[in-house]
C-alpha positions as CSV (number, residue, x, y, z in Angstrom):
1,X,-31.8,-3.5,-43.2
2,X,-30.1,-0.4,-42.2
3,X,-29.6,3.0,-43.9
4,X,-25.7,2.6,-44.4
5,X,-26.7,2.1,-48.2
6,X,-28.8,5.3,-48.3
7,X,-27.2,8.0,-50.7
8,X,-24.9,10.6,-48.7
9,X,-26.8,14.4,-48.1
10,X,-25.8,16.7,-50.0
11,X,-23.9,19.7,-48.3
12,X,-22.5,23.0,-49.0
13,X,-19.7,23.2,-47.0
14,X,-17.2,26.3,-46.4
15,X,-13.5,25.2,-47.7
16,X,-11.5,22.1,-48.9
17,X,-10.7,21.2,-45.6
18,X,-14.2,20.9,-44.1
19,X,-15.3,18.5,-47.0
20,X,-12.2,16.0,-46.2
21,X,-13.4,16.3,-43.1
22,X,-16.9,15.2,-43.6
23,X,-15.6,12.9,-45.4
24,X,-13.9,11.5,-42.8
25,X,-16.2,11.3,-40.5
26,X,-18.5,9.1,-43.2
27,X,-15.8,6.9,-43.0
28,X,-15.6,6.8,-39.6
29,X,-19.5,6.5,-39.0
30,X,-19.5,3.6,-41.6
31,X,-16.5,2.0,-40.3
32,X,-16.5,2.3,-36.5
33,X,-20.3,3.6,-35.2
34,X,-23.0,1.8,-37.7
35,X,-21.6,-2.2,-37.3
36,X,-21.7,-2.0,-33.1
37,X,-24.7,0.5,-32.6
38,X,-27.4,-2.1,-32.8
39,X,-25.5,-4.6,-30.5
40,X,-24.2,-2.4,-28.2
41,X,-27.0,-0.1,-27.3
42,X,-29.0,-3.2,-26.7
43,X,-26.6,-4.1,-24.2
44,X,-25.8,-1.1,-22.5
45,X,-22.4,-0.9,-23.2
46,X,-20.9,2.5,-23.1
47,X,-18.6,2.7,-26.5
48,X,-16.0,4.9,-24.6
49,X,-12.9,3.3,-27.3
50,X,-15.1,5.3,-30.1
51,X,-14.5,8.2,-28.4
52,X,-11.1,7.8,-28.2
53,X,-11.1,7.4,-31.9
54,X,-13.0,10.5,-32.6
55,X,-10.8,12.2,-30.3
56,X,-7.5,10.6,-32.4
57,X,-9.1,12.0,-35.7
58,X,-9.8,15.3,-34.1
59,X,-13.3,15.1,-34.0
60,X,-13.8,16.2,-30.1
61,X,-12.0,19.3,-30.7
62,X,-13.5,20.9,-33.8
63,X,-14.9,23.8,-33.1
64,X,-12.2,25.0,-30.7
65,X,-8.8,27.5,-31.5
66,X,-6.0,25.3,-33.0
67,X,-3.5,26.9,-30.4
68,X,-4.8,24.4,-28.0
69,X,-5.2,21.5,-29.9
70,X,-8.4,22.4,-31.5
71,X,-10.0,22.4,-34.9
72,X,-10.6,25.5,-35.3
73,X,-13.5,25.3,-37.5
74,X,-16.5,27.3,-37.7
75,X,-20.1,25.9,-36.1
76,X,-21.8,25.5,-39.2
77,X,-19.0,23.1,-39.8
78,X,-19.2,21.2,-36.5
79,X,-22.5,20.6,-36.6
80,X,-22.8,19.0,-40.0
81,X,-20.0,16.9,-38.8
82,X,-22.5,16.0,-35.4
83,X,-25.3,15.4,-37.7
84,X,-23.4,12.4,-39.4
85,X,-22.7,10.9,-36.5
86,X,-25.7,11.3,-34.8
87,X,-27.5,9.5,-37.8
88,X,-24.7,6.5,-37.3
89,X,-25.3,6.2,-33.5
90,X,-27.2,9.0,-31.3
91,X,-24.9,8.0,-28.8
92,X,-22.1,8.7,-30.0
93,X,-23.1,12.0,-31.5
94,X,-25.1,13.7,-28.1
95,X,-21.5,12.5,-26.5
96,X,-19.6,14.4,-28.6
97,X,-21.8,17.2,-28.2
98,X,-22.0,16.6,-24.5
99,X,-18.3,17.1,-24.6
100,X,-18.4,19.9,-26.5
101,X,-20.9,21.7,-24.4
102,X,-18.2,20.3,-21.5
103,X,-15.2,22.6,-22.6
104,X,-17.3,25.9,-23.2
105,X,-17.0,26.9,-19.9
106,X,-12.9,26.9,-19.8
107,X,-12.5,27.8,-23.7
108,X,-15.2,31.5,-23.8
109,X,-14.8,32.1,-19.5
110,X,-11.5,30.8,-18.3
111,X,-8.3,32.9,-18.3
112,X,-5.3,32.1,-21.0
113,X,-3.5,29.8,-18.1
114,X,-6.2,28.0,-17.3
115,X,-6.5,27.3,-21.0
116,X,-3.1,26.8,-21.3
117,X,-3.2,24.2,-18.9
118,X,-6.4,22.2,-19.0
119,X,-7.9,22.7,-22.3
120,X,-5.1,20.9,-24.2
121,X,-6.0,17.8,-22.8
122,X,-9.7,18.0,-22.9
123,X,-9.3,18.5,-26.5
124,X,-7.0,16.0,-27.4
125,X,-9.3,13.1,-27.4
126,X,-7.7,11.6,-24.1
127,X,-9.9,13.0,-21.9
128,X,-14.2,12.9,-22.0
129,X,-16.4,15.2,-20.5
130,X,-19.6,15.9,-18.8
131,X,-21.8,19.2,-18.1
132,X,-23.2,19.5,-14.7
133,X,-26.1,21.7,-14.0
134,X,-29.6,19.6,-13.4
135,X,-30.2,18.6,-10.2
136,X,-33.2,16.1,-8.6
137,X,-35.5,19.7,-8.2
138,X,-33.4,21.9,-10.1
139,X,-34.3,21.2,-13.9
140,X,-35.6,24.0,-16.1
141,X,-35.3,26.2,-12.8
142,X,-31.6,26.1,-13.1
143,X,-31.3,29.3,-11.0
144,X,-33.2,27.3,-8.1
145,X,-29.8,24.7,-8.0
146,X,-28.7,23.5,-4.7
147,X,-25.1,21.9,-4.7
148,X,-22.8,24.2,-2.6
149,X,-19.2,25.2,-2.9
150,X,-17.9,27.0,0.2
151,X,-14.8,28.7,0.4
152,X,-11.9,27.5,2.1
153,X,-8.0,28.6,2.3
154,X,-7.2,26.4,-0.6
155,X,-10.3,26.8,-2.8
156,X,-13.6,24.9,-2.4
157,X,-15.6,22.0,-0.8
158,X,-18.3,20.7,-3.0
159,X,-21.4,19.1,-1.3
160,X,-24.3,18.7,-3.5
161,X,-26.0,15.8,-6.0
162,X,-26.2,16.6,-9.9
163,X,-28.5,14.8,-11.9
164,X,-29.3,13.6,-15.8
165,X,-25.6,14.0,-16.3
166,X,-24.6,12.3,-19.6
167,X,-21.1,10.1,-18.8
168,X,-21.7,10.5,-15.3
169,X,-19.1,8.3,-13.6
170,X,-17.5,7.7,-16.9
171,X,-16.0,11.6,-17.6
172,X,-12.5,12.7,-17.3
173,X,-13.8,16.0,-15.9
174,X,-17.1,17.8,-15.4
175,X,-17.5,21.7,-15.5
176,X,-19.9,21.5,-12.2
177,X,-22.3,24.9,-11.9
178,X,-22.6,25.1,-8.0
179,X,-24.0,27.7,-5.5
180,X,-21.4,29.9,-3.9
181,X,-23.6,32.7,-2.5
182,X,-26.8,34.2,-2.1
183,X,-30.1,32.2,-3.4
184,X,-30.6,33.2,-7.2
185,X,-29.0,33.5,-10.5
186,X,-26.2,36.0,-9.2
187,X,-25.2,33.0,-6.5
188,X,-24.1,30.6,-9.0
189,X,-20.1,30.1,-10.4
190,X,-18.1,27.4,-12.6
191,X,-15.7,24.9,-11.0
192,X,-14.0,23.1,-13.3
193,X,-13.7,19.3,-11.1
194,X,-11.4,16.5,-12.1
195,X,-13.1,13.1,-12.8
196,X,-11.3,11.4,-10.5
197,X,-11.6,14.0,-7.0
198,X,-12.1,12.4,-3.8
199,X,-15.4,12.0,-2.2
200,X,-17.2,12.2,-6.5
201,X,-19.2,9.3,-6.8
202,X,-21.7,8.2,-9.7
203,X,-25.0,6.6,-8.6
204,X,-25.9,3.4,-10.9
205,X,-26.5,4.3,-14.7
206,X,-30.7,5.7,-15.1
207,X,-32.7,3.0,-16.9
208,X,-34.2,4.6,-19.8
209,X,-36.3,3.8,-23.0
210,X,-33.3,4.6,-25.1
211,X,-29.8,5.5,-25.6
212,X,-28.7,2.7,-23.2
213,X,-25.2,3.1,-24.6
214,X,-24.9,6.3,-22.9
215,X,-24.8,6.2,-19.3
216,X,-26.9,8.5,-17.4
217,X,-25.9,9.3,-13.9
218,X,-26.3,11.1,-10.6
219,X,-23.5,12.5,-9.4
220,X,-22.8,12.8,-5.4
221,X,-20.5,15.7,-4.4
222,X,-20.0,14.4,-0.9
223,X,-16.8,17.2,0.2
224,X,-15.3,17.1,-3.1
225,X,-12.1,19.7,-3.1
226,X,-10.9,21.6,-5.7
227,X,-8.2,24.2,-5.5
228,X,-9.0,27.9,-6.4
229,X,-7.7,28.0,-9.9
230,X,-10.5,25.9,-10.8
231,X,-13.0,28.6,-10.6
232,X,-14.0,29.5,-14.3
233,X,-15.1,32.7,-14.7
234,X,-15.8,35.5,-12.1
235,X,-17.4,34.0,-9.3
236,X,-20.8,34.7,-9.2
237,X,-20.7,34.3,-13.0
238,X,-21.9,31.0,-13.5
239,X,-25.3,31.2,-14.1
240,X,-24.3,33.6,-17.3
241,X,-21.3,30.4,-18.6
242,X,-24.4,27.8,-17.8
243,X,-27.0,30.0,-20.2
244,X,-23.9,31.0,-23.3
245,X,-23.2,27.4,-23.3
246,X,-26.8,26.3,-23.4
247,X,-27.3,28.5,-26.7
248,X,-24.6,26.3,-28.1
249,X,-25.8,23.4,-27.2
250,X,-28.9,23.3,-28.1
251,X,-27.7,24.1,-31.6
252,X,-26.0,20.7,-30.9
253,X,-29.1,19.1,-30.1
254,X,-30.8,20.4,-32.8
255,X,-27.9,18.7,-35.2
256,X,-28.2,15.0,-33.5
257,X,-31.9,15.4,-33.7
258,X,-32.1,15.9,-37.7
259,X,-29.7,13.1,-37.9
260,X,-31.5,10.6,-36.7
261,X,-34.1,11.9,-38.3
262,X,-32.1,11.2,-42.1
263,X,-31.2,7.7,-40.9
264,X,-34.9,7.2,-40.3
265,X,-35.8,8.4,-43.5
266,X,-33.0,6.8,-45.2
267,X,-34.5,3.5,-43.8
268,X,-38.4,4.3,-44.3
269,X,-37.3,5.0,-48.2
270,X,-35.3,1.6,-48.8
271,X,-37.5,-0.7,-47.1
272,X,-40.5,1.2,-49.3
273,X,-38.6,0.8,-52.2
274,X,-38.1,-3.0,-52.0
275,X,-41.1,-4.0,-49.8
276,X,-44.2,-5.4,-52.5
277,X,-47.6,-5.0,-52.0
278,X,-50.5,-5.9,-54.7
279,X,-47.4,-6.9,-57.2
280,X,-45.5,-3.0,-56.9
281,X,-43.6,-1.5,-54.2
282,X,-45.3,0.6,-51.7
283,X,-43.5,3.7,-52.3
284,X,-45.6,3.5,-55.3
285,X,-48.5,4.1,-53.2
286,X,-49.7,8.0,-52.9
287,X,-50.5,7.9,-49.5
288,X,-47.3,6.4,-48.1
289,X,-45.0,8.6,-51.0
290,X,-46.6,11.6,-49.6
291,X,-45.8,10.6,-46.4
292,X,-42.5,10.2,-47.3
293,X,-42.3,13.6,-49.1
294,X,-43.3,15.4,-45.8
295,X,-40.3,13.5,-43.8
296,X,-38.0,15.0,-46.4
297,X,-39.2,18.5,-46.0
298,X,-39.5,18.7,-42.7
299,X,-36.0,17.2,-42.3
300,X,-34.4,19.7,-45.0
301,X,-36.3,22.3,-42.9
302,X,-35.0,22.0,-40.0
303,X,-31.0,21.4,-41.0
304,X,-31.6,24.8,-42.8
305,X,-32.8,26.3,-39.2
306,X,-29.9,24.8,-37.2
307,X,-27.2,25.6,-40.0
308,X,-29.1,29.7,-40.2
309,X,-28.3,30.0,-36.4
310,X,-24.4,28.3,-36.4
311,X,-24.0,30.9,-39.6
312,X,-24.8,33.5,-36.8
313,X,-23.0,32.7,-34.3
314,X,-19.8,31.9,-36.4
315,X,-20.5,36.2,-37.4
316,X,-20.4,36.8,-33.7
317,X,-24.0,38.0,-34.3
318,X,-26.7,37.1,-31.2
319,X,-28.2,33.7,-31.6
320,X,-30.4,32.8,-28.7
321,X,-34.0,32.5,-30.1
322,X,-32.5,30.8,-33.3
323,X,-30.9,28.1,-31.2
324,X,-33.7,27.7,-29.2
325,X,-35.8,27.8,-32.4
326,X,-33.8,25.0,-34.1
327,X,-33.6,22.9,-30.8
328,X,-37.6,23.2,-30.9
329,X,-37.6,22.4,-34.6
330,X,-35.3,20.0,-35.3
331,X,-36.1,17.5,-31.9
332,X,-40.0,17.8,-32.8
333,X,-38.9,16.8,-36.0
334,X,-37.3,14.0,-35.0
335,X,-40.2,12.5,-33.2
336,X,-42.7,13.0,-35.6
337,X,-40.4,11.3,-38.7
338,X,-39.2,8.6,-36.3
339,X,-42.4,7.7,-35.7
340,X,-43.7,8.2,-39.3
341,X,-40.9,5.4,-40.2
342,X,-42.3,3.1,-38.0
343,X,-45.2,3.3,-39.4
344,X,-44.0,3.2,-43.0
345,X,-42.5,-0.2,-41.7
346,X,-45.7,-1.3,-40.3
347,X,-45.1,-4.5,-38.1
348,X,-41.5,-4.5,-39.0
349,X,-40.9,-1.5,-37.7
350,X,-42.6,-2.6,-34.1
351,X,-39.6,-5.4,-34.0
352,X,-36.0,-4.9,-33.0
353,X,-34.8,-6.3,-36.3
354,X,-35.0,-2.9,-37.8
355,X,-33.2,-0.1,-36.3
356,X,-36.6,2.3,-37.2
357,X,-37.9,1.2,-33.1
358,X,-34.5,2.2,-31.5
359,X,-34.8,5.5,-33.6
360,X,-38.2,6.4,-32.3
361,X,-37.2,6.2,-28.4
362,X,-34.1,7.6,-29.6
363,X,-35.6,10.7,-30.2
364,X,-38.1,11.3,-27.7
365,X,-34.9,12.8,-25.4
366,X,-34.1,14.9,-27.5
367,X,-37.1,16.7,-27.1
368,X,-35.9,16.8,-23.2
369,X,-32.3,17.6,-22.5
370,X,-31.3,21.1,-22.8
371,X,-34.0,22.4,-22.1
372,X,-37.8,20.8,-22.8
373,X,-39.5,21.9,-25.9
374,X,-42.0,24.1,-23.6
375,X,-38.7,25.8,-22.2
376,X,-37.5,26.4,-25.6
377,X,-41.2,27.9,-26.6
378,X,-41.0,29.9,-23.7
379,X,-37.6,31.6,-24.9
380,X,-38.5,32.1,-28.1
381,X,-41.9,34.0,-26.8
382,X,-40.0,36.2,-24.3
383,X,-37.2,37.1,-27.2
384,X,-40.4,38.2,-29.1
385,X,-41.8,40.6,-26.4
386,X,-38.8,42.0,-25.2
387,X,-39.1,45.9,-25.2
C-alpha cells in the first residue's frame, strides 16, 4: 500500500503553463520516482538517471531566467512543483532543491559572463550540484567556517573539509563558501569549484536513519585550484550569497517537508479507510478521524505559509522571517503527521512493508538541514525585535 492512489491536491496555480507543468511532474512522480523509491532507498542507491530526467523535462531549471536555459517561473510555482516530488521520493525532491540552492550563488551574485558561461550547463539537466558551507565545527556558526582559499597569480588554492554536503562526491560542481580574509562574516567569498578539480575528494557516504538514497558526504579540499573567474560575487561577499540563498532554501525545505507530509496522510487515510475493526473501518472511529482531521489542517497550514512567503519573494518584497517561519512550520509538521501515520497504522506502520516508517525518519532531517528549527526560532525572534 502506497499513496500513488490518493486523490491529487488541489492547487491554484498562476497560468496555463504552470498547470501542464504540474501535470507533468505527476506523471513523472508516478512514472519514474514512486515504483524505485522503496527499493532504492533501502539500498542506498543514489538515483542520479532521475535526475537526468528531471533535468531533460526542465525540472532542475525552473525557477531560473529562460535566457540561460531556465524556466523562468515564479517560486510559488517551483515549489509546488518540489512538493510533488518530494511526496514521491524525499530524495529526489531535497536534490532538486539542493541544486537549486547550488546555482543561486552564480544566477543573483555572478556577473553576465560568468552566467553566460556556466549557468547554461548547470541548468540544463547535465550537470548536478551541491552547496558547500557546513563544516565538522562550523554548523549554525557559519561565520565561524574554516576552509581557506589563498590567493595566488592564477586565482586560488582551496584547503579546507566541508561537511553534510548533500551529493558530495556525486556533483558536477559545488559553489564552496570559503575564508579568504580576516576571521568573521566580512572574511568569507564564493568560489564556484568544478566537480571534478584536482586534489577534491569525497569521504565515504554518512550513514543515516534515512534518505540513504542521497549521499551525504565530507568533502576534502586538499590544494584544490581554481582560476580567478570563479570568484562569485565581490570577494568578501560571501557570507551575504550564503544567507540570500539560505532564505530560498529554506522555502525549499519547507515545500519537501509538507510533501512528505501529504504522502503520509495520503497513506494514514487509505489504509484507515479499508483497515476493519469491530465489523467498520477505523476511520469510522472519532478518535482516529480526528486525528486525521488535525494532519489535514496542519498540512493545509503550512503549504499556505510556504506558498505566502514564495508570493513575496516573486514581488521582490523581503522574505526572511517568512522563510524561516515556513521552514519551522512546515518541517515540524512533518514530524508530527509522519509520526501520527505510524501510529494510525499501528504495528503496520512499525514494519517496512508500508512506506509510513521510511516517512517518519524521512522527516526528522528536515527539521535539521538549513538551518535547525531553534536556528530558524532564533531568526524569527531577532526579525521581531529589530529596532
Amino acid at each position: 500500500m502506497n499513496a500513488a492512489s490518493a486523490k491529487p491536491v488541489e492547487r491554484q496555480l498562476p497560468t496555463e503553463e504552470a498547470r501542464e507543468l504540474l501535470t507533468l511532474t505527476r506523471e513523472l512522480v508516478a512514472r519514474e520516482l514512486q515504483p524505485r523509491a522503496a527499493e532504492d532507498e533501502a539500498a542506498g542507491r543514489f538515483p542520479r538517471d532521475v535526475f537526468a530526467t528531471l533535468g531533460e523535462a526542465g525540472l532542475l531549471s525552473l525557477p531560473y531566467p529562460e535566457q540561460f536555459g531556465g524556466g523562468d517561473q515564479p517560486y510559488e510555482v517551483y515549489l509546488q512543483v518540489l512538493e510533488e516530488l518530494a511526496a514521491g521520493w524525499l530524495a529526489v525532491g531535497l536534490g532538486v532543491s539542493v541544486h537549486t540552492l547550488s546555482c543561486h550563488a552564480l544566477a543573483g551574485f555572478g556577473t553576465d559572463e560568468q552566467r553566460a558561461a556556466w549557468l547554461p550547463g548547470m541548468l540544463s539537466g547535465a550537470q548536478l550540484g551541491a552547496y558547500c558551507l557546513s563544516e565538522p565545527q562550523a554548523g549554525s556558526d557559519a561565520a565561524s567556517l574554516r576552509t581557506r582559499a589563498e590567493s595566488t597569480a592564477d586565482g586560488y588554492v582551496i584547503r579546507g573539509t566541508k561537511a553534510w554536503i548533500t551529493h558530495g562526491g556525486k556533483a558536477d560542481f559545488y559553489s564552496a563558501i570559503v575564508r579568504t580574509g580576516e576571521d568573521g562574516p566580512r572574511g568569507i567569498s564564493c568560489l564556484l569549484v568544478p566537480g571534478d578539480a584536482a586534489n577534491l575528494s569525497a569521504a565515504p557516504p554518512e550513514h543515516k536513519m534515512g534518505m540513504n538514497s542521497s549521499p551525504t558526504a565530507q568533502l576534502h579540499f586538499d590544494g584544490v585550484e581554481v582560476d580567478r573567474e570563479r570568484l562569485i560575487g565581490e570577494l568578501g561577499q560571501g557570507f551575504q550569497i550564503a544567507l540570500a540563498a539560505l532564505d530560498s532554501g529554506r522555502l525549499g525545505i519547507a515545500a519537501c517537508a509538507i510533501g512528505v507530509a501529504q504522502a503520509a496522510l495520503d497513506l494514514a487515510v487509505e489504509y484507515a479507510g479499508t483497515r476493519k475493526q469491530f465489523g467498520r473501518p477505523i476511520a469510522d472511529f472519532q478518535g482516529l478521524s480526528f486525528m486525521l482531521a488535525d494532519m489535514a489542517t496542519q498540512i493545509e497550514a503550512g503549504r499556505a505559509l510556504y506558498l505566502s512567503a514564495a508570493r513575496r519573494k516573486d514581488a521582490g518584497l523581503a522574505f526572511s522571517k517568512q522563510a524561516a517561519m515556513a521552514k519551522l512550520f512546515c518541517t515540524d509538521t512533518a514530524m508530527k503527521v509522519t509520526t501520527d501515520a505510524v501510529q494510525v497504522l499501528g504495528g503496520y506502520g512499525y514494519t517496512q512493508d508500508f512506506p509510513a516508517e521510511r516517512y517518519m525518519r524521512e522527516a526528522k532531517v528536515l527539521q535539521i538541514v538549513e538551518g535547525t528549527n531553534q536556528i530558524q526560532r532564533l531568526v524569527i525572534g531577532r526579525h521581531l525585535t529589530r529596532v
